[in-house]
N, C-alpha and C positions, 0 to 999 in steps of 0.2 A: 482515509485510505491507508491501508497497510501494504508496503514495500519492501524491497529489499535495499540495499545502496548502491548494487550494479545496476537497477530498473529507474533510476534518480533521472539520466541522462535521457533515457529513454520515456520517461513523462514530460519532460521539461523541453523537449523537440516537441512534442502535441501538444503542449500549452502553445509554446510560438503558434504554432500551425494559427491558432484561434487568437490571434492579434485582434484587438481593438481599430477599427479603422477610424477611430477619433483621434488626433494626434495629443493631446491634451489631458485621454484617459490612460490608466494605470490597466495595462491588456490581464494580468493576473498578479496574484501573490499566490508564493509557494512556501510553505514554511517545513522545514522538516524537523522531526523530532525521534531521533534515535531511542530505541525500547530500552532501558537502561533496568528495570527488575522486570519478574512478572512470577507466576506460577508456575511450575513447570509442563500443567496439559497448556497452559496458554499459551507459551513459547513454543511448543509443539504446533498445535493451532498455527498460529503466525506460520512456520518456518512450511508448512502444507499447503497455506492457502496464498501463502508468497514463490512459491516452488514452480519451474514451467510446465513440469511432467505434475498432474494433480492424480489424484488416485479414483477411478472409477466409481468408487462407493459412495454414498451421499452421506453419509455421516461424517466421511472427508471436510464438508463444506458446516456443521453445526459448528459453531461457537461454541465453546467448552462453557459449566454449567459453572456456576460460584463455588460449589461441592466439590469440586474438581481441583 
């Protein structure tokens, strides 16, 4: 999953949501891992597909290619 850091809070209340009703088991792990290099269509990417407002077009939604 690709996020933002203000959308963190806001998964981490829907994991609760989905608690374990075993007292005993572990309800989730959440690990996060900050994007520290990338390409720049791929940062682009991320920063679009992490965005509230998404752009109509569907090639909005493509994964950018290794060429890229």
């Amino acid at each position: 999953m690709i996020t933002t850091d203000d959308k963190i809070p806001l998964i981490k209340a829907e994991f609760e949501n989905l608690k374990v009703p075993e007292p005993d088991q572990v309800p989730y792990d959440l690990v996060v891992v900050p994007i520290a290099t990338g390409g720049k269509s791929y940062i682009e990417w991320v920063h679009q597909q992490t965005s509230y407002v998404r752009a109509k077009d569907d090639s909005a939604t493509a994964a950018p290619s290794a060429d890229e």
